[in-house]
Backbone as a chain_set.jsonl record, in Angstrom:
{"seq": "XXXXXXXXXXXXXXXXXXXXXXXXXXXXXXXXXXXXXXXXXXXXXXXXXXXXXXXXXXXXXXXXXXXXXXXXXXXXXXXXXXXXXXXXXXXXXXXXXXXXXXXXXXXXXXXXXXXXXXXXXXXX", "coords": {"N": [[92.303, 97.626, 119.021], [89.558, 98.24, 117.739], [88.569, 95.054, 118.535], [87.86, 93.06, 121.39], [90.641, 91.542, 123.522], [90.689, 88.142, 123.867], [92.494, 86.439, 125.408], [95.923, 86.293, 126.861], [99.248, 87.454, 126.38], [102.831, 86.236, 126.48], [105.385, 89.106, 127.107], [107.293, 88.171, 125.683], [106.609, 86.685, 123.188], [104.584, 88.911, 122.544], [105.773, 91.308, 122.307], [107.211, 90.067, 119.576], [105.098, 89.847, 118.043], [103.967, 92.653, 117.436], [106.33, 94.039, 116.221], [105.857, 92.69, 113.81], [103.677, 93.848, 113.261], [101.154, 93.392, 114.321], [97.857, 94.091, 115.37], [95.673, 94.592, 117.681], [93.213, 95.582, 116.132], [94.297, 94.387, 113.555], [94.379, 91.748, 114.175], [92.641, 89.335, 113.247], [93.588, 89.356, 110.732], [96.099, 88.203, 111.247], [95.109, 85.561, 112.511], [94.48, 84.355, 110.094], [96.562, 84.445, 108.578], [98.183, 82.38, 109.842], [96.443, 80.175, 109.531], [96.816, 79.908, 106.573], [99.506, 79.464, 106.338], [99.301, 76.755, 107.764], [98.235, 75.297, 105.746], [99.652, 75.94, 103.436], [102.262, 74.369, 104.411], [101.306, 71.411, 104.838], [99.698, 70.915, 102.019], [100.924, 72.02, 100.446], [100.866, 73.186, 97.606], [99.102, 75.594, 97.408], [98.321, 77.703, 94.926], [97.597, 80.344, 94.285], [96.419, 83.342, 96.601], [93.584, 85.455, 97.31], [92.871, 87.816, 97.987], [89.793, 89.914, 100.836], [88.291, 93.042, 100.489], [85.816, 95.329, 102.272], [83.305, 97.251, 101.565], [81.204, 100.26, 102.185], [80.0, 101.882, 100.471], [80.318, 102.143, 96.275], [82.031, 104.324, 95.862], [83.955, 104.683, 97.871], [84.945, 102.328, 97.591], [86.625, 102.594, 94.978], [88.155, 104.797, 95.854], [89.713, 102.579, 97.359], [90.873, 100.925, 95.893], [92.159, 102.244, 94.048], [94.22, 103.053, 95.421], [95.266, 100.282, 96.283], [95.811, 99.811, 93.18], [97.968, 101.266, 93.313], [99.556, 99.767, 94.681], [100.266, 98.192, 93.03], [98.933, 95.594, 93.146], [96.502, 93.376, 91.538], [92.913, 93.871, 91.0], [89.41, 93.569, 91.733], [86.396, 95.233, 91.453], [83.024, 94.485, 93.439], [80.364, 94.569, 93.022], [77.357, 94.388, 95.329], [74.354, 93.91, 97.059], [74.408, 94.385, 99.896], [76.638, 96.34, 100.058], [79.915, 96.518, 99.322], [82.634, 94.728, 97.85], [85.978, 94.629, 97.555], [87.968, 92.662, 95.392], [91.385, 91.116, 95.816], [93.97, 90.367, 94.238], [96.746, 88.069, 94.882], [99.973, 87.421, 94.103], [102.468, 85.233, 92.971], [105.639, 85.65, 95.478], [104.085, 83.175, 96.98], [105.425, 82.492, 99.781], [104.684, 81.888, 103.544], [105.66, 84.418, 104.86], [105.507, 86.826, 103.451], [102.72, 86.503, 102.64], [101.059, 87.1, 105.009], [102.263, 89.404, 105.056], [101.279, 90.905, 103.03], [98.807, 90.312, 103.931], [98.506, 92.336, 106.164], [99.315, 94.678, 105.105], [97.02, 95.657, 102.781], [94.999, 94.814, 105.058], [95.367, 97.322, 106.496], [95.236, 99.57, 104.48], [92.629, 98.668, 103.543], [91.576, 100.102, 106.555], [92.086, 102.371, 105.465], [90.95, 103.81, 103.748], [88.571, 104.01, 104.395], [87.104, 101.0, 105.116], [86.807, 97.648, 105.336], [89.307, 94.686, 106.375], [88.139, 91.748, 104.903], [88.407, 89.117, 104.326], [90.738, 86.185, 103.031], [91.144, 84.032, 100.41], [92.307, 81.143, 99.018], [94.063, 79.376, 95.87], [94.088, 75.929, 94.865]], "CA": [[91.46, 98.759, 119.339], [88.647, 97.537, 117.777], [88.134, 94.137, 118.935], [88.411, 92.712, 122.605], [91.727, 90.264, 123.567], [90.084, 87.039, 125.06], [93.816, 85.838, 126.032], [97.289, 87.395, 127.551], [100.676, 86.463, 126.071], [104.191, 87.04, 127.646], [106.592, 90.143, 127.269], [108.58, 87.789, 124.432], [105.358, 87.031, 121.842], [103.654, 90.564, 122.728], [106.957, 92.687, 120.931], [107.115, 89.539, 118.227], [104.009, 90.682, 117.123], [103.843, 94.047, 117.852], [107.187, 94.272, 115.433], [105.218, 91.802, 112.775], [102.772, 94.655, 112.354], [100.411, 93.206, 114.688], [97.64, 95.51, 116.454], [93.711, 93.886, 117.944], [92.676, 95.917, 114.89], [94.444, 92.831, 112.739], [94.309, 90.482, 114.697], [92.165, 88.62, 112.533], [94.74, 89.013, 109.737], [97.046, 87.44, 111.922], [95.034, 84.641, 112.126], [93.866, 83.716, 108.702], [97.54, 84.291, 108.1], [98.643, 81.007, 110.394], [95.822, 78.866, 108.737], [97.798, 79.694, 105.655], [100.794, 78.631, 106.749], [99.039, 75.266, 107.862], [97.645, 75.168, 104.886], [100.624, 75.628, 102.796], [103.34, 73.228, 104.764], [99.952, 70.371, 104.682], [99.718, 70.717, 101.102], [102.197, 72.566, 99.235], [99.727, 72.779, 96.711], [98.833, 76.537, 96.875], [98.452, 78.801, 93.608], [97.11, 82.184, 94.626], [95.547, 84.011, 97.553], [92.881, 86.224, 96.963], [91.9, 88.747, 99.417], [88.617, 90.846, 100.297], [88.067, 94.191, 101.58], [84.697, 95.388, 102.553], [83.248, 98.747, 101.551], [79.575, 100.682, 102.494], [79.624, 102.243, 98.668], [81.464, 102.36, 95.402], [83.106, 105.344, 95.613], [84.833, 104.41, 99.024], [85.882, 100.824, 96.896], [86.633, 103.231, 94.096], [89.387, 104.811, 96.312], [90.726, 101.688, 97.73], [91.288, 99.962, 94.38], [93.546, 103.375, 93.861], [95.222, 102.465, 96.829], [95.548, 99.111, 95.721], [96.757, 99.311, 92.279], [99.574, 101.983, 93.807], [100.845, 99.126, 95.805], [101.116, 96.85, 92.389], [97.938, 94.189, 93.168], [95.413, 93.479, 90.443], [91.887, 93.811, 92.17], [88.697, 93.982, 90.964], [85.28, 95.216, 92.225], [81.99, 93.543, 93.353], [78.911, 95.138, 93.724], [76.481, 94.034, 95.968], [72.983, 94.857, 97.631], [74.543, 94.757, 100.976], [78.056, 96.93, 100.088], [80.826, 96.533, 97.911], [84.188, 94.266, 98.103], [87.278, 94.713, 96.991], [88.824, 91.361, 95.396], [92.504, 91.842, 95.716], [94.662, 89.014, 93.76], [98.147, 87.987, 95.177], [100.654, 86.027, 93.143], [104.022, 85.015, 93.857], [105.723, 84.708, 96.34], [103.206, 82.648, 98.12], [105.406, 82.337, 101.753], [103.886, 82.458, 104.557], [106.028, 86.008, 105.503], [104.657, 87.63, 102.391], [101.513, 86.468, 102.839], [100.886, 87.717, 106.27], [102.751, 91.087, 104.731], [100.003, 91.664, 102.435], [97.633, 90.756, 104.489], [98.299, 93.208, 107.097], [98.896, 96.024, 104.189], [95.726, 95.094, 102.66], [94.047, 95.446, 106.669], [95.755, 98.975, 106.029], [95.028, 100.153, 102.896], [91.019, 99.229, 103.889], [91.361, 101.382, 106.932], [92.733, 104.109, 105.18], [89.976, 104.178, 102.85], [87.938, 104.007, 105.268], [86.565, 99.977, 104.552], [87.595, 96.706, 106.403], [89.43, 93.68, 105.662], [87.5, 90.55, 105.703], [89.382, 87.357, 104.455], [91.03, 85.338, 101.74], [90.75, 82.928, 100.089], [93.286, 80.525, 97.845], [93.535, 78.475, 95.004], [94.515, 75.186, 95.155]], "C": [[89.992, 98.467, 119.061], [87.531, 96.06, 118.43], [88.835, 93.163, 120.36], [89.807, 91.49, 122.425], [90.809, 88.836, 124.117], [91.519, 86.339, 125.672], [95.363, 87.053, 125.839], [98.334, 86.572, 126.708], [101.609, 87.458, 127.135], [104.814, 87.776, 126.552], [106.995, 89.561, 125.639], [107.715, 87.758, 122.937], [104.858, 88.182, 121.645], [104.588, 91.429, 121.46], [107.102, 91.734, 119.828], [106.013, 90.234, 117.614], [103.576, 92.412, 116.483], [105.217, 94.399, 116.541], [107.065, 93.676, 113.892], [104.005, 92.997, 112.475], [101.465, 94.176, 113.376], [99.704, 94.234, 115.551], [96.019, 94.408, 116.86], [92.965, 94.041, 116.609], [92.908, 94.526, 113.899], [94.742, 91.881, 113.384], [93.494, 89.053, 114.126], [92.628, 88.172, 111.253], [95.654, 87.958, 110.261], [96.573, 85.963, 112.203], [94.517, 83.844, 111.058], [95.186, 83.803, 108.133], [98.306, 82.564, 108.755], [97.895, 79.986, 109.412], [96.395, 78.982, 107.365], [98.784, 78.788, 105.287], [100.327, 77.385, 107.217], [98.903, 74.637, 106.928], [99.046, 74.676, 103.808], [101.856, 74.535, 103.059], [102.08, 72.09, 104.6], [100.038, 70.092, 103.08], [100.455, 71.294, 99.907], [101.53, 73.076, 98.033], [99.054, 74.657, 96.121], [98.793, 77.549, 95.543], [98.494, 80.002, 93.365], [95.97, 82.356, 95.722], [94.662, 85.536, 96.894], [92.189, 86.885, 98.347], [90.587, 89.764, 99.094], [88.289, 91.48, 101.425], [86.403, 94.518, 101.154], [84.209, 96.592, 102.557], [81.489, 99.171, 102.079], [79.289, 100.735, 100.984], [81.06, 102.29, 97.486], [82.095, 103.169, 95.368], [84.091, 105.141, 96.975], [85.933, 103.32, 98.204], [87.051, 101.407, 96.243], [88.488, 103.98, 94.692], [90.227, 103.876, 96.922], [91.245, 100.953, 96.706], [92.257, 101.161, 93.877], [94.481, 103.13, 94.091], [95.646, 100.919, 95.999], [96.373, 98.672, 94.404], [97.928, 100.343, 92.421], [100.493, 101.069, 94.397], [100.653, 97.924, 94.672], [99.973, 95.546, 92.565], [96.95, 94.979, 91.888], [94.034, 93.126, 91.508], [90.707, 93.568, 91.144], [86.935, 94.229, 91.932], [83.462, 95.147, 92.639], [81.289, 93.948, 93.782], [77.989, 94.515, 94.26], [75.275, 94.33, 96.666], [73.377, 95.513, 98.913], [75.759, 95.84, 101.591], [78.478, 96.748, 98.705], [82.258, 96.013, 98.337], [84.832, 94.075, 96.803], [88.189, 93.304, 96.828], [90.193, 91.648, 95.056], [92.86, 90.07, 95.438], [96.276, 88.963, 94.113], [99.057, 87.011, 94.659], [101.838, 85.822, 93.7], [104.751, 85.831, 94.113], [104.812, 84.428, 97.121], [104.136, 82.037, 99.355], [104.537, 82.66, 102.232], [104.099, 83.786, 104.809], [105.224, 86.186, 104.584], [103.205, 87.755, 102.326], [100.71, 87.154, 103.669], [101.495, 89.486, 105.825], [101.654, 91.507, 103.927], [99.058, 91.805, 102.921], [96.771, 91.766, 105.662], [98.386, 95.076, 106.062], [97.62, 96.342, 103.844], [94.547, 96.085, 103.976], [94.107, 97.375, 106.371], [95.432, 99.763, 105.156], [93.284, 100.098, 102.89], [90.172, 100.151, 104.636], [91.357, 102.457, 106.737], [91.88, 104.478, 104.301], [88.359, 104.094, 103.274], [86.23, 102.472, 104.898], [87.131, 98.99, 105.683], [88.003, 95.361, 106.017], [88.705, 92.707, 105.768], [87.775, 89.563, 105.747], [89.857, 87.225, 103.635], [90.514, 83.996, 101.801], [92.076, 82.487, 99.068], [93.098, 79.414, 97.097], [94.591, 77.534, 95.076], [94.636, 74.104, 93.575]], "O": [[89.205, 98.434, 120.007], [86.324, 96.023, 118.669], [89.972, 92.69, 120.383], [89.945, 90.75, 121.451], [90.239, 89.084, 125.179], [91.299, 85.572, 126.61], [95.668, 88.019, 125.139], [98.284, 85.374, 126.432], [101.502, 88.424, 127.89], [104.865, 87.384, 125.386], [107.007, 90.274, 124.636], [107.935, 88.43, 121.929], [104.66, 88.53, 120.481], [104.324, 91.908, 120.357], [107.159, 92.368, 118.775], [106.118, 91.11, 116.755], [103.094, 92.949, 115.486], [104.799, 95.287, 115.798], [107.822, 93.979, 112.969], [103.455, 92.953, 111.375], [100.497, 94.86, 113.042], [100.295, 95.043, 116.266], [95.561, 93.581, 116.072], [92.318, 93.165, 116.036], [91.998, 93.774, 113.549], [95.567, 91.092, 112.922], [93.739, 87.922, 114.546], [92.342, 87.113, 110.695], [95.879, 86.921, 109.638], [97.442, 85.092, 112.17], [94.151, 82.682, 111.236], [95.226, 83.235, 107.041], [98.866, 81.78, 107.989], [98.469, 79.179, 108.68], [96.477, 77.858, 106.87], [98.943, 77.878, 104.473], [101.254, 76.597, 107.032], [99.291, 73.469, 106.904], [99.375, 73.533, 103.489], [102.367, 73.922, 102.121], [102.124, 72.062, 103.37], [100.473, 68.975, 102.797], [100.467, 70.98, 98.717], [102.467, 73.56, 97.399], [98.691, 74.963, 94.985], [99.806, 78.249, 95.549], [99.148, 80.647, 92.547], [94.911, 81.731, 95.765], [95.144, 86.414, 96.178], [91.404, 86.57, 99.242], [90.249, 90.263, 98.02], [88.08, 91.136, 102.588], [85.84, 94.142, 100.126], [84.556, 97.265, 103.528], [80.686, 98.264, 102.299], [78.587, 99.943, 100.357], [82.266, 102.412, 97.702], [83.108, 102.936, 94.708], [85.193, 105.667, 96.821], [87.163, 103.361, 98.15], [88.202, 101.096, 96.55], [89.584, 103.769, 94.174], [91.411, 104.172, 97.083], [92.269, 100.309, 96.937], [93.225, 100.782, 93.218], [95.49, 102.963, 93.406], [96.457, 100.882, 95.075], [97.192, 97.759, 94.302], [98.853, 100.241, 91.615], [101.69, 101.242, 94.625], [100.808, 96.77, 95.07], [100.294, 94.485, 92.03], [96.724, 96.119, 91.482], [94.057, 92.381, 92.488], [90.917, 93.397, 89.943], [86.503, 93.502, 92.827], [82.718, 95.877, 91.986], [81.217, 93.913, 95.01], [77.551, 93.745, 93.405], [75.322, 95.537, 96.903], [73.04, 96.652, 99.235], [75.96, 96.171, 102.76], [77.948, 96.767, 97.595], [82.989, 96.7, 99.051], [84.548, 93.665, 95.678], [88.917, 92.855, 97.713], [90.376, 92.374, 94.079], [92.423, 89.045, 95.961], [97.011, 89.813, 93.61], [98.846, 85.808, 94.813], [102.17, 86.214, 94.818], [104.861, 86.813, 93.379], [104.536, 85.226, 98.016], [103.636, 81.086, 99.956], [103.666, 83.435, 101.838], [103.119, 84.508, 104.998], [104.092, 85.732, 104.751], [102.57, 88.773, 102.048], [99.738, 87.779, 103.245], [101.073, 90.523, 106.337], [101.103, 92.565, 104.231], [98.315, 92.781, 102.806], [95.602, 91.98, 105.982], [97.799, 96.139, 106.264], [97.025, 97.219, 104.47], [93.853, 97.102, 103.983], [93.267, 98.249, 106.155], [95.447, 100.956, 105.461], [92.607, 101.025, 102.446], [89.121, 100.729, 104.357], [90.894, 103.4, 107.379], [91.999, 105.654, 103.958], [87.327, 104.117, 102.603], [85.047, 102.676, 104.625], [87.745, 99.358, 106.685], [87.19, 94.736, 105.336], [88.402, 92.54, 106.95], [87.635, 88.848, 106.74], [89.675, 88.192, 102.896], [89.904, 83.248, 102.565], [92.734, 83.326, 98.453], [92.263, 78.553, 97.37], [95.757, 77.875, 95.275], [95.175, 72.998, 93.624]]}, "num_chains": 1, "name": "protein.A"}
């Protein structure tokens, strides 16, 4: 909804995704979730993903870090000149599914607080 398609898939990937939680809105989850998964079969090596949502002001953060420790993540939050993000810490299980599951909750949990996801990051 947010952000244009630049490419078509067929009928069979479209409902994979579409049943994976996928929407245009995360579509950018969806792919910082693959480089994961490259990431992790490549080096095995992973420790923890750290994600970050993106707020205007603290009291918006303020309710997503609510949100956040209702769903069980430890977060913490980072004031800045230009906003305010939400560092969200993810521990094991580092799969790929799980990974991609938080990171589309996450996407969720920023909309709903009216914020936006922007990436992770992991430790190696």
């Amino acid at each position: 909804m947010d952000i244009s398609i630049e490419s078509g898939w067929n009928d069979i990937l479209l409902i994979s995704r579409i049943e994976q939680g996928w929407t245009p809105r995360y579509a950018e989850a969806f792919i910082q979730a693959a480089r994961l998964r490259k990431q992790i079969k490549k080096t095995n090596t992973v420790t923890g993903v750290r994600h970050f949502l993106l707020f205007k002001n603290k009291s918006i953060a303020d309710h997503a870090k609510q949100l956040v420790d209702e769903a069980k993540f430890e977060s913490e939050i980072i004031d800045h000149d230009s906003g305010v993000t939400l560092a969200v810490r993810q521990g094991a299980p580092l799969t790929e599914e799980y990974v991609e599951h938080v990171t589309v909750q996450l996407g969720k949990i920023a909309s709903k607080a009216g914020g936006t996801y922007d990436a992770w990051e992991t430790t190696l």
